[in-house]
BAZA-699136 format. One line per field, with one value per residue (C-alpha): residue in one letter; x, z, y. Coordinates in steps of 0.25 Angstrom, whole numbers, plus 5000, padded with zeros to 4 digits. Layout:
N
resn	[a, ...];
x	[X, ...];
z	[Z, ...];
y	[Y, ...];
This chain:
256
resn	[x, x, x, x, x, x, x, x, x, x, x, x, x, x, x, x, x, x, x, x, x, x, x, x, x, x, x, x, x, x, x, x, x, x, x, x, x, x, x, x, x, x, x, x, x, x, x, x, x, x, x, x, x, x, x, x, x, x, x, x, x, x, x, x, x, x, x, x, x, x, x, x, x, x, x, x, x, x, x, x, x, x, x, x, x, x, x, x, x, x, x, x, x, x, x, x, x, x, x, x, x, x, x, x, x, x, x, x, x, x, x, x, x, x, x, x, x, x, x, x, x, x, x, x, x, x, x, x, x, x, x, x, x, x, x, x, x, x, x, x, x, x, x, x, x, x, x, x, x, x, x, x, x, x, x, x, x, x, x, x, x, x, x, x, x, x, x, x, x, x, x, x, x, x, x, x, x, x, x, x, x, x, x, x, x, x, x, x, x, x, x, x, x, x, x, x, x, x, x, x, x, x, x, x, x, x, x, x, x, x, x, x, x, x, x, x, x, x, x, x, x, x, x, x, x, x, x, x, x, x, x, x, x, x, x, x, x, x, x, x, x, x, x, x, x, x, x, x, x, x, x, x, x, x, x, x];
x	[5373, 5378, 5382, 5377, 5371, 5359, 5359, 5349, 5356, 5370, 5377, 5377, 5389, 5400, 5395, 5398, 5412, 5419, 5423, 5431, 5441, 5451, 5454, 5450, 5458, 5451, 5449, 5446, 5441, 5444, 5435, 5421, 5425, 5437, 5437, 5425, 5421, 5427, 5422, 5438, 5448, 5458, 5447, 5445, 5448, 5454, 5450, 5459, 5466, 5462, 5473, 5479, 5465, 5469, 5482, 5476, 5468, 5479, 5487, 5472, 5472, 5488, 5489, 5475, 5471, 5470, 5463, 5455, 5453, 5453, 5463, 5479, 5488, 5495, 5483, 5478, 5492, 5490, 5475, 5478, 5491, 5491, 5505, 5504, 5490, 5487, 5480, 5473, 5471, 5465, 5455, 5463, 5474, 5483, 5489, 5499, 5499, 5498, 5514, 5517, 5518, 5512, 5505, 5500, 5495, 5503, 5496, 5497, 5497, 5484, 5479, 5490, 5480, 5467, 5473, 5477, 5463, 5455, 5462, 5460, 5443, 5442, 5447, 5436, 5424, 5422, 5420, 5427, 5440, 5452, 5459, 5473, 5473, 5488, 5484, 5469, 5461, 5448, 5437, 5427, 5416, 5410, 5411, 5405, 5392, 5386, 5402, 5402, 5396, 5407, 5416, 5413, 5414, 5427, 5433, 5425, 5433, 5447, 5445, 5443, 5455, 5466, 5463, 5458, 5469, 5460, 5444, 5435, 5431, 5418, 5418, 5411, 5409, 5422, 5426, 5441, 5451, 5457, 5466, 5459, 5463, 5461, 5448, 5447, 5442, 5453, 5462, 5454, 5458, 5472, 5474, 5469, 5478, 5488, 5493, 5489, 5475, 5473, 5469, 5460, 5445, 5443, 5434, 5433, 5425, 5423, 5411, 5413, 5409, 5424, 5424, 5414, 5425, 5432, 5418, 5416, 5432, 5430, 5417, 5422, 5434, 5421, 5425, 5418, 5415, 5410, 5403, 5404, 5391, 5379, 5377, 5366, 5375, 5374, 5390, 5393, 5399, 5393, 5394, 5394, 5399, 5391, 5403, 5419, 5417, 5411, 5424, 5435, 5427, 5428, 5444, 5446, 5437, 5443, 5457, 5457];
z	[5416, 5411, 5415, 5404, 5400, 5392, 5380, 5387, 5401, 5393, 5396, 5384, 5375, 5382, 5395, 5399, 5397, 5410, 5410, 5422, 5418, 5429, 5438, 5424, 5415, 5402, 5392, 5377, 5367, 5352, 5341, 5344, 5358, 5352, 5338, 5329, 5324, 5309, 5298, 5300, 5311, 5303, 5299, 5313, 5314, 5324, 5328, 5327, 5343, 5348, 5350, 5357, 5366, 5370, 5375, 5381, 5390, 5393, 5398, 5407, 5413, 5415, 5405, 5409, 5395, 5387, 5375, 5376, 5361, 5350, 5341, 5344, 5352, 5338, 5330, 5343, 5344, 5327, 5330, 5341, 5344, 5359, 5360, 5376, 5379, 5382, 5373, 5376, 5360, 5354, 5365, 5379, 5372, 5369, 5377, 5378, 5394, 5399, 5398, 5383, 5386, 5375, 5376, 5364, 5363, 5353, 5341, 5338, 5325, 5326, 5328, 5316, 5307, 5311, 5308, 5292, 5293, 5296, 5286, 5275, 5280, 5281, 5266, 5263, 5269, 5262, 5273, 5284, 5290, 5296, 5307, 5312, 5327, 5329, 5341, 5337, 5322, 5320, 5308, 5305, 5299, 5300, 5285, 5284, 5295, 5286, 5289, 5304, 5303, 5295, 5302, 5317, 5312, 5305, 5318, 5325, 5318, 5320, 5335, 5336, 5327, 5335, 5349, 5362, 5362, 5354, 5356, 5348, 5350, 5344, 5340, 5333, 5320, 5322, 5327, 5333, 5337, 5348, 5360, 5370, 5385, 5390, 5385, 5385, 5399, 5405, 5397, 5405, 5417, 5416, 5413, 5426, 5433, 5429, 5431, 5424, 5426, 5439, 5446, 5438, 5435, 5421, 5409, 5398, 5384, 5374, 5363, 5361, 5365, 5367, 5376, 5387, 5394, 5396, 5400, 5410, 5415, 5418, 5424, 5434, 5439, 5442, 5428, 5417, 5403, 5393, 5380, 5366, 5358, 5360, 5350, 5359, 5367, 5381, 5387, 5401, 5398, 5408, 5400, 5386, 5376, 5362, 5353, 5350, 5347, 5360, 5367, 5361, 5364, 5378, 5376, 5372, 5381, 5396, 5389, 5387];
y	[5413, 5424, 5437, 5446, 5460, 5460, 5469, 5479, 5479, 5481, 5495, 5501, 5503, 5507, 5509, 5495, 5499, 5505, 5520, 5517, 5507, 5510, 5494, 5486, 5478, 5478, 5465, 5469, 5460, 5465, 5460, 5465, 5473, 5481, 5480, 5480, 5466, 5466, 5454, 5448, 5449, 5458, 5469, 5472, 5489, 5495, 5508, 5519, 5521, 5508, 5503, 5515, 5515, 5500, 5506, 5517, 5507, 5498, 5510, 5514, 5500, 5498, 5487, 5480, 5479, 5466, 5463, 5449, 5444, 5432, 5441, 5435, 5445, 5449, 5451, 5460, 5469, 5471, 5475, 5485, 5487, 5481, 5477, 5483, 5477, 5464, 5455, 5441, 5435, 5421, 5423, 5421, 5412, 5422, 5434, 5444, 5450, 5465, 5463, 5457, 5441, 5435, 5421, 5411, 5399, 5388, 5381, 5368, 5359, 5357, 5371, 5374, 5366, 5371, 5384, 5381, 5373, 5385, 5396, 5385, 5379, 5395, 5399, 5389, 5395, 5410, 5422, 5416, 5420, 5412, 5420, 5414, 5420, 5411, 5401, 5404, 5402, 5409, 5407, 5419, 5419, 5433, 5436, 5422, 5419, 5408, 5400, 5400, 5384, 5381, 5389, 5383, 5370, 5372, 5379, 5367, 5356, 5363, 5363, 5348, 5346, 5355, 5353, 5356, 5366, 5375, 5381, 5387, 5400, 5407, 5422, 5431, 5423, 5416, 5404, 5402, 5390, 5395, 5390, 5385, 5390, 5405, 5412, 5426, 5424, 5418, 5430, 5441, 5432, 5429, 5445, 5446, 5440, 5446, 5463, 5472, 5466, 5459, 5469, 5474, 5472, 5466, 5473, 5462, 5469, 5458, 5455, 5442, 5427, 5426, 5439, 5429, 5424, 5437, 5443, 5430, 5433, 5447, 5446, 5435, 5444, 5454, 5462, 5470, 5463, 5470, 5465, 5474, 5471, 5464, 5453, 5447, 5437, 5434, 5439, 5439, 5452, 5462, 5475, 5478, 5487, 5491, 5488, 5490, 5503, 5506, 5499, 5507, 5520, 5516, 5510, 5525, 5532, 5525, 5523, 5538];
Protein backbone atom coordinates (compact mmCIF):
# COMPACT_ATOMS: atom_id res chain seq x y z
CA UNK A 1 0.00 0.00 0.00
CA UNK A 2 1.23 3.12 -0.43
CA UNK A 3 2.35 5.85 1.55
CA UNK A 4 0.91 8.81 -0.07
CA UNK A 5 -0.77 12.29 0.35
CA UNK A 6 -3.69 13.06 -1.35
CA UNK A 7 -4.02 16.25 -3.42
CA UNK A 8 -6.22 17.83 -0.86
CA UNK A 9 -4.44 16.61 2.32
CA UNK A 10 -0.90 17.76 0.63
CA UNK A 11 0.72 20.82 2.46
CA UNK A 12 0.72 23.37 0.01
CA UNK A 13 3.52 24.82 -1.92
CA UNK A 14 6.42 25.19 -0.10
CA UNK A 15 5.30 24.42 3.32
CA UNK A 16 6.03 20.76 2.78
CA UNK A 17 9.65 21.98 2.61
CA UNK A 18 11.50 22.34 6.06
CA UNK A 19 12.50 25.64 7.33
CA UNK A 20 14.61 24.00 9.70
CA UNK A 21 17.06 21.98 7.82
CA UNK A 22 19.77 21.79 10.42
CA UNK A 23 20.60 17.38 11.23
CA UNK A 24 19.42 16.68 7.29
CA UNK A 25 21.30 15.62 4.35
CA UNK A 26 19.33 16.81 1.38
CA UNK A 27 18.79 14.46 -2.04
CA UNK A 28 17.84 16.93 -5.11
CA UNK A 29 16.46 15.47 -8.25
CA UNK A 30 16.87 18.07 -11.31
CA UNK A 31 14.65 17.91 -14.14
CA UNK A 32 11.13 18.67 -12.85
CA UNK A 33 12.35 19.30 -9.09
CA UNK A 34 15.13 21.83 -9.89
CA UNK A 35 14.92 22.94 -13.19
CA UNK A 36 11.92 23.57 -15.26
CA UNK A 37 10.91 20.79 -17.58
CA UNK A 38 12.00 22.02 -21.08
CA UNK A 39 10.67 20.34 -24.75
CA UNK A 40 14.62 18.76 -24.95
CA UNK A 41 17.35 18.10 -22.42
CA UNK A 42 19.66 20.83 -23.58
CA UNK A 43 16.94 23.65 -23.41
CA UNK A 44 16.70 23.23 -19.74
CA UNK A 45 17.37 27.24 -18.19
CA UNK A 46 19.16 27.64 -15.24
CA UNK A 47 18.09 30.29 -13.30
CA UNK A 48 20.40 33.10 -12.49
CA UNK A 49 22.23 32.03 -8.88
CA UNK A 50 21.30 28.62 -8.68
CA UNK A 51 24.19 27.27 -8.85
CA UNK A 52 25.69 29.52 -6.08
CA UNK A 53 22.48 28.75 -3.79
CA UNK A 54 23.43 24.87 -4.47
CA UNK A 55 26.83 25.96 -2.89
CA UNK A 56 25.40 27.81 -0.41
CA UNK A 57 23.47 24.71 1.02
CA UNK A 58 26.19 22.31 0.76
CA UNK A 59 28.23 24.74 2.95
CA UNK A 60 24.68 24.75 5.43
CA UNK A 61 24.76 21.12 5.63
CA UNK A 62 28.73 20.51 5.83
CA UNK A 63 28.78 18.86 2.47
CA UNK A 64 25.51 16.82 2.88
CA UNK A 65 24.28 17.69 -0.30
CA UNK A 66 23.81 15.28 -3.36
CA UNK A 67 22.02 15.64 -6.46
CA UNK A 68 20.10 12.33 -7.36
CA UNK A 69 19.41 12.54 -11.27
CA UNK A 70 19.11 10.52 -14.81
CA UNK A 71 21.61 13.56 -16.19
CA UNK A 72 25.62 11.96 -16.35
CA UNK A 73 27.97 13.67 -13.66
CA UNK A 74 29.59 15.83 -16.66
CA UNK A 75 26.35 16.89 -18.27
CA UNK A 76 25.33 17.85 -14.23
CA UNK A 77 28.72 19.92 -13.56
CA UNK A 78 28.07 21.95 -17.16
CA UNK A 79 24.47 22.57 -16.10
CA UNK A 80 25.21 23.88 -12.51
CA UNK A 81 28.58 24.16 -11.82
CA UNK A 82 28.65 21.49 -8.95
CA UNK A 83 32.28 20.41 -9.28
CA UNK A 84 32.13 20.46 -4.78
CA UNK A 85 28.68 18.68 -4.70
CA UNK A 86 27.98 15.30 -4.91
CA UNK A 87 26.30 14.12 -7.85
CA UNK A 88 24.61 10.57 -8.29
CA UNK A 89 23.81 10.45 -12.45
CA UNK A 90 22.14 7.70 -14.99
CA UNK A 91 19.76 7.29 -12.20
CA UNK A 92 22.12 5.67 -9.26
CA UNK A 93 24.68 4.08 -11.83
CA UNK A 94 26.82 6.68 -11.73
CA UNK A 95 28.45 8.77 -8.82
CA UNK A 96 31.00 11.22 -7.81
CA UNK A 97 31.27 11.08 -3.53
CA UNK A 98 31.02 14.21 -0.94
CA UNK A 99 35.10 13.99 -1.68
CA UNK A 100 35.47 13.89 -5.73
CA UNK A 101 35.84 9.98 -6.52
CA UNK A 102 34.17 9.42 -9.60
CA UNK A 103 32.59 6.00 -10.52
CA UNK A 104 31.19 4.79 -14.07
CA UNK A 105 29.81 1.88 -15.27
CA UNK A 106 31.77 0.27 -18.66
CA UNK A 107 29.86 -0.22 -21.88
CA UNK A 108 29.89 -3.01 -23.98
CA UNK A 109 29.84 -4.04 -27.64
CA UNK A 110 26.50 -4.73 -27.56
CA UNK A 111 25.34 -1.62 -25.85
CA UNK A 112 27.82 0.13 -28.42
CA UNK A 113 25.40 -0.95 -31.02
CA UNK A 114 22.18 -0.08 -29.45
CA UNK A 115 23.52 3.30 -29.21
CA UNK A 116 24.45 3.85 -33.27
CA UNK A 117 20.97 2.01 -33.55
CA UNK A 118 18.96 4.36 -31.60
CA UNK A 119 20.68 7.81 -33.04
CA UNK A 120 19.96 6.34 -36.52
CA UNK A 121 15.84 4.40 -35.84
CA UNK A 122 15.37 8.04 -34.15
CA UNK A 123 16.61 10.43 -37.31
CA UNK A 124 13.75 8.31 -38.80
CA UNK A 125 10.95 9.12 -36.68
CA UNK A 126 10.34 13.11 -36.85
CA UNK A 127 9.81 15.08 -33.34
CA UNK A 128 11.78 12.59 -31.35
CA UNK A 129 15.04 12.99 -29.78
CA UNK A 130 18.20 10.63 -29.26
CA UNK A 131 20.03 11.55 -25.95
CA UNK A 132 23.74 9.87 -25.53
CA UNK A 133 23.88 9.92 -21.62
CA UNK A 134 27.51 7.81 -22.05
CA UNK A 135 26.70 4.31 -20.18
CA UNK A 136 22.91 5.23 -20.70
CA UNK A 137 20.66 6.23 -24.12
CA UNK A 138 17.47 7.85 -23.77
CA UNK A 139 14.55 8.47 -26.54
CA UNK A 140 12.04 11.40 -26.16
CA UNK A 141 9.17 11.76 -27.40
CA UNK A 142 7.67 15.01 -25.91
CA UNK A 143 7.89 17.24 -29.25
CA UNK A 144 6.20 14.01 -30.64
CA UNK A 145 3.29 12.27 -28.08
CA UNK A 146 1.67 10.41 -31.07
CA UNK A 147 5.61 8.31 -31.33
CA UNK A 148 5.76 6.99 -27.85
CA UNK A 149 4.25 3.23 -29.51
CA UNK A 150 6.84 3.36 -31.69
CA UNK A 151 9.29 4.59 -29.50
CA UNK A 152 8.68 2.01 -26.35
CA UNK A 153 8.89 -0.77 -28.73
CA UNK A 154 12.11 0.32 -30.32
CA UNK A 155 13.69 0.90 -26.67
CA UNK A 156 11.94 -2.36 -26.19
CA UNK A 157 13.81 -4.32 -28.77
CA UNK A 158 17.27 -2.88 -27.96
CA UNK A 159 16.88 -4.20 -24.27
CA UNK A 160 16.46 -7.86 -25.54
CA UNK A 161 19.34 -7.35 -27.89
CA UNK A 162 22.09 -5.92 -25.19
CA UNK A 163 21.64 -7.83 -22.25
CA UNK A 164 20.60 -8.24 -18.87
CA UNK A 165 23.28 -5.85 -18.23
CA UNK A 166 20.98 -2.93 -19.11
CA UNK A 167 17.03 -1.94 -17.80
CA UNK A 168 14.57 0.15 -19.10
CA UNK A 169 13.59 3.03 -17.52
CA UNK A 170 10.42 5.17 -17.96
CA UNK A 171 10.20 8.99 -17.66
CA UNK A 172 8.37 11.79 -18.47
CA UNK A 173 7.84 10.96 -22.24
CA UNK A 174 11.11 9.24 -22.53
CA UNK A 175 12.14 5.93 -22.39
CA UNK A 176 15.82 5.10 -21.20
CA UNK A 177 18.47 2.08 -21.64
CA UNK A 178 20.24 2.21 -18.53
CA UNK A 179 22.54 0.06 -16.42
CA UNK A 180 20.96 -2.13 -14.45
CA UNK A 181 22.06 -2.28 -10.55
CA UNK A 182 21.59 0.75 -7.95
CA UNK A 183 18.25 2.94 -8.39
CA UNK A 184 18.20 6.16 -7.08
CA UNK A 185 17.17 4.24 -3.93
CA UNK A 186 19.88 2.44 -3.40
CA UNK A 187 22.11 5.94 -4.20
CA UNK A 188 20.22 7.72 -1.21
CA UNK A 189 21.17 4.68 0.81
CA UNK A 190 24.73 4.05 0.06
CA UNK A 191 25.29 8.19 0.62
CA UNK A 192 24.14 7.25 3.82
CA UNK A 193 26.38 5.20 4.98
CA UNK A 194 29.02 7.10 4.52
CA UNK A 195 30.18 10.75 6.33
CA UNK A 196 29.05 13.49 5.59
CA UNK A 197 25.68 11.96 5.63
CA UNK A 198 25.35 9.08 8.09
CA UNK A 199 24.34 10.94 10.74
CA UNK A 200 22.02 12.64 9.32
CA UNK A 201 18.38 12.45 8.63
CA UNK A 202 17.67 12.23 4.77
CA UNK A 203 15.16 14.96 2.73
CA UNK A 204 14.70 13.37 -0.83
CA UNK A 205 12.71 16.18 -3.39
CA UNK A 206 11.88 14.48 -6.57
CA UNK A 207 8.84 14.68 -9.27
CA UNK A 208 9.21 11.80 -10.98
CA UNK A 209 8.33 7.87 -11.21
CA UNK A 210 12.21 7.54 -11.20
CA UNK A 211 12.22 9.73 -7.87
CA UNK A 212 9.88 6.52 -5.94
CA UNK A 213 12.83 4.82 -5.01
CA UNK A 214 14.53 7.53 -3.39
CA UNK A 215 10.95 8.51 -1.84
CA UNK A 216 10.79 4.69 -0.56
CA UNK A 217 14.81 4.98 0.65
CA UNK A 218 14.30 7.89 2.64
CA UNK A 219 11.21 7.14 4.13
CA UNK A 220 12.50 3.69 5.25
CA UNK A 221 15.61 5.49 7.28
CA UNK A 222 12.48 7.44 8.84
CA UNK A 223 13.28 10.68 6.45
CA UNK A 224 11.38 13.32 4.63
CA UNK A 225 10.32 12.87 0.78
CA UNK A 226 8.88 15.47 -0.96
CA UNK A 227 7.09 15.38 -4.26
CA UNK A 228 7.23 18.80 -6.79
CA UNK A 229 3.86 18.79 -8.70
CA UNK A 230 0.74 16.80 -8.75
CA UNK A 231 0.17 15.07 -12.02
CA UNK A 232 -2.38 12.86 -10.33
CA UNK A 233 -0.21 9.92 -9.59
CA UNK A 234 -0.08 8.06 -6.48
CA UNK A 235 3.87 8.58 -4.84
CA UNK A 236 4.76 7.50 -1.65
CA UNK A 237 6.31 10.94 -1.27
CA UNK A 238 4.85 12.20 2.14
CA UNK A 239 5.06 15.97 1.35
CA UNK A 240 4.84 17.92 -1.77
CA UNK A 241 6.13 21.01 -3.18
CA UNK A 242 3.93 23.01 -6.22
CA UNK A 243 6.80 23.11 -8.53
CA UNK A 244 10.72 24.10 -9.30
CA UNK A 245 10.18 27.38 -8.89
CA UNK A 246 8.90 26.78 -5.37
CA UNK A 247 12.20 24.62 -4.55
CA UNK A 248 14.67 27.04 -5.54
CA UNK A 249 12.86 29.76 -3.43
CA UNK A 250 13.20 27.69 -0.61
CA UNK A 251 17.19 26.61 -1.69
CA UNK A 252 17.60 30.38 -1.44
CA UNK A 253 15.64 31.21 1.50
CA UNK A 254 17.26 28.22 4.15
CA UNK A 255 20.66 28.53 2.17
CA UNK A 256 20.69 32.12 3.13
Amino acid sequence: MHDTISSSQAPRAIRALPEDISGLAVFLDIDGTLLDIAPTPEAVIVPPGLPQALERLSARLDGALALVTGRSVETVDRLLETAGIAVCGLHGAEQRDAAGRITRPETTEAFERARALLRNRLALLPGTLFEDKGAAIAAHYRLAPDREGEVRALMAELAREVGESWVLQQGKQVVELRPRGRDKGAALTAFMAVEPFRTRRPLAIGDDVTDEAMFAAANGLDGLSVRVGDDGRPSLARGRAASPAAVRAWIARVAA
